[in-house]
C-alpha positions as a Markdown table, in Angstrom:
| # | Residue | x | y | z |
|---|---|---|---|---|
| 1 | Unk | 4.6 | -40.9 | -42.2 |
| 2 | Unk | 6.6 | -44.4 | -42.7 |
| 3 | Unk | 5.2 | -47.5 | -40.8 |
| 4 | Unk | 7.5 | -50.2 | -39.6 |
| 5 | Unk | 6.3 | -53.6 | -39.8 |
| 6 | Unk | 7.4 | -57.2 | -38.3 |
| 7 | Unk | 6.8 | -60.7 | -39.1 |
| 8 | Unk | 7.5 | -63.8 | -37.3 |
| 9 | Unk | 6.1 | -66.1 | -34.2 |
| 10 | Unk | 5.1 | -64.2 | -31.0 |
| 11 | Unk | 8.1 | -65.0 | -29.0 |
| 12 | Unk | 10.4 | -63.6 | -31.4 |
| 13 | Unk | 8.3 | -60.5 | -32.4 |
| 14 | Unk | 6.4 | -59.1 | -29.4 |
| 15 | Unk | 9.1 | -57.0 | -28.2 |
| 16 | Unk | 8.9 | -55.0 | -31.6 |
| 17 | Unk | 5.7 | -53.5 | -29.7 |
| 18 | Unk | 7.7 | -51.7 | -27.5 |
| 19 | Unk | 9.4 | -49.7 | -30.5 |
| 20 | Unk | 5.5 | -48.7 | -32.0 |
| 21 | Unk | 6.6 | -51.3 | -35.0 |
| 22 | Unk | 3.4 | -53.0 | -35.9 |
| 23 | Unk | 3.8 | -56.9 | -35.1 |
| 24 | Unk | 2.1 | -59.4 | -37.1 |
| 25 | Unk | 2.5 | -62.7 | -34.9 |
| 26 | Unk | 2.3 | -66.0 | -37.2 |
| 27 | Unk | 2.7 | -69.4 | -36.4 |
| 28 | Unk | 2.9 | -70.8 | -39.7 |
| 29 | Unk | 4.3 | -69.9 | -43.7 |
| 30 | Unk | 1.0 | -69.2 | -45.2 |
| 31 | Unk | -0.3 | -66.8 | -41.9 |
| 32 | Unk | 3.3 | -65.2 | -42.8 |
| 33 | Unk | 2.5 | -64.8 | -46.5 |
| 34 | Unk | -0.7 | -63.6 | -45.9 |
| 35 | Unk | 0.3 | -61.0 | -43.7 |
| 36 | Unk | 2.9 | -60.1 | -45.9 |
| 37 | Unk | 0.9 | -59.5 | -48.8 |
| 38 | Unk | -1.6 | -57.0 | -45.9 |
| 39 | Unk | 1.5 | -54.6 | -45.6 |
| 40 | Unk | 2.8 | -54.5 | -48.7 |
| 41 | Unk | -0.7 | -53.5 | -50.2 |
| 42 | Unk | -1.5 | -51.4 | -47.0 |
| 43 | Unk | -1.9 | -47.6 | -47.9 |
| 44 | Unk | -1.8 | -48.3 | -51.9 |
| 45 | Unk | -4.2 | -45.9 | -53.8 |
| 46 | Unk | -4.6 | -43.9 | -50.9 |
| 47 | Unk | -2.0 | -41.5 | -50.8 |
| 48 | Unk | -3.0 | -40.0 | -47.4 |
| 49 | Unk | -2.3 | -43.4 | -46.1 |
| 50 | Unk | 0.9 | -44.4 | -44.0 |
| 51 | Unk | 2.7 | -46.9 | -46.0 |
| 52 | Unk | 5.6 | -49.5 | -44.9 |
| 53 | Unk | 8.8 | -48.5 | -45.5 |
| 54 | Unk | 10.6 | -51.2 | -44.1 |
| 55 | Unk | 9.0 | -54.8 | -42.9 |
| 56 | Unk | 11.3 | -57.2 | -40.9 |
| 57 | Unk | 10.6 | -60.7 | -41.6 |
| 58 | Unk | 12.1 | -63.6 | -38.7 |
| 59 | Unk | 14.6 | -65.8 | -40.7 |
| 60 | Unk | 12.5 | -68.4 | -40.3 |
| 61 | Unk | 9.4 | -67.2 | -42.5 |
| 62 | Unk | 12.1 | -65.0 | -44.6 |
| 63 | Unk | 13.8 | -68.5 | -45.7 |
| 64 | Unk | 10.4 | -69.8 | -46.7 |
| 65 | Unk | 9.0 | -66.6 | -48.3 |
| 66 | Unk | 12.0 | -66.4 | -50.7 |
| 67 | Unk | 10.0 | -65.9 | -53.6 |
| 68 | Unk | 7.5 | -63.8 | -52.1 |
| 69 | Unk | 9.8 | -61.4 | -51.5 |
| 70 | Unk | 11.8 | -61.4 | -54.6 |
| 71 | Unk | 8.5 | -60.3 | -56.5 |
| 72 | Unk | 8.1 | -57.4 | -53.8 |
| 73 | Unk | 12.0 | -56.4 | -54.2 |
| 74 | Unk | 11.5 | -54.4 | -57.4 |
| 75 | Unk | 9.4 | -52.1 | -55.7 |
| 76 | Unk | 11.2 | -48.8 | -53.9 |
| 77 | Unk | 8.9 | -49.8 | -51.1 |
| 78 | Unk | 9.0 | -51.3 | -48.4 |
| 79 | Unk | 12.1 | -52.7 | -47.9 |
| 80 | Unk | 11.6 | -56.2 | -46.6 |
| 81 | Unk | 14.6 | -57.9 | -45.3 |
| 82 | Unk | 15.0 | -60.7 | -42.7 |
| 83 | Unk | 15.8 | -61.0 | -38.5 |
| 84 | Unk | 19.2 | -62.8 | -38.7 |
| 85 | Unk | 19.7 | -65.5 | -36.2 |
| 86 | Unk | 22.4 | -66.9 | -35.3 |
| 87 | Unk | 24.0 | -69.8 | -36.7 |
| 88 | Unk | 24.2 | -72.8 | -34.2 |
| 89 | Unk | 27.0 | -74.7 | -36.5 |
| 90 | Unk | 29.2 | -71.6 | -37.0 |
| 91 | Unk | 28.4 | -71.3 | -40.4 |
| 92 | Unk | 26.6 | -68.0 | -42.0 |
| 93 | Unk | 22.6 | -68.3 | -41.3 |
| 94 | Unk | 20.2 | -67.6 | -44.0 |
| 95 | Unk | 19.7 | -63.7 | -42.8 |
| 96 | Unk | 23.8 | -63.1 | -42.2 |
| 97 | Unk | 23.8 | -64.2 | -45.7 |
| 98 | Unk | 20.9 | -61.9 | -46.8 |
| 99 | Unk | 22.0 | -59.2 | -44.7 |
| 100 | Unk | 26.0 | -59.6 | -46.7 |
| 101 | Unk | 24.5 | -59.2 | -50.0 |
| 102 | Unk | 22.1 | -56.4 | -49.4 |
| 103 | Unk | 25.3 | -54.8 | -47.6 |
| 104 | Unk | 27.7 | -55.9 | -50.9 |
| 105 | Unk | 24.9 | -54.8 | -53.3 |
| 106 | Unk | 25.0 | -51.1 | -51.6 |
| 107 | Unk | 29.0 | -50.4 | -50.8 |
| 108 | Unk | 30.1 | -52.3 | -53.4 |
| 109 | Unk | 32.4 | -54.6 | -51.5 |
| 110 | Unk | 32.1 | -56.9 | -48.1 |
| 111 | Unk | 32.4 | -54.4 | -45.1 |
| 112 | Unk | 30.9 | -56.7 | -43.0 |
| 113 | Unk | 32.5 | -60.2 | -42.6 |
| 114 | Unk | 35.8 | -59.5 | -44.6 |
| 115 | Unk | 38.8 | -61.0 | -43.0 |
| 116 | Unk | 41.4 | -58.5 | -41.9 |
């Protein structure tokens, strides 16, 4: 069976609990790289193991983890992709940005924010 995981500071994670995701609360970019290295290894060479499928980083830690996570994307799994947040200026946040190209890079074409 898949595992879900989540990454990001308490306040914005803890209700992830409630869904049986297992939470990983940081407080700062290297406790976020660190435990983002733990479930990405977690279950390797053990193929009894649950793995992660899918681990949900906060925007935050996603924006400074860029380059983590462009090593890990070449892997089938887990898919690790960021909490969007909104953008307080009106402009497109790191994650809606994230979220459009992942989207783009599957369909083929901007379902998501196109104007009509």
């Amino acid at each position: 069976m898949y595992k879900i995981g989540v990454i990001g500071d308490r306040a914005d994670v803890s209700g992830f609990i409630a869904l049986g995701y297992s939470v990983c609360d940081v407080s700062n970019a290297e406790e976020a790289k660190n435990a983002l290295k733990t479930l990405v290894k977690y279950g390797e060479g053990d193929e009894s193991a649950d793995k992660y499928a899918i681990i949900f980083i906060t925007e935050k830690y996603a924006s400074l983890l860029s380059e983590e996570i462009a090593h890990y994307s070449s892997r089938p799994l887990p898919a690790i992709t960021s909490l969007p947040e909104s953008a307080a200026d009106g402009g497109m946040s790191f994650g809606m940005r994230k979220l459009k190209s992942h989207v783009e890079k599957a369909v083929g074409t901007d379902i998501l924010f196109r104007d009509s």
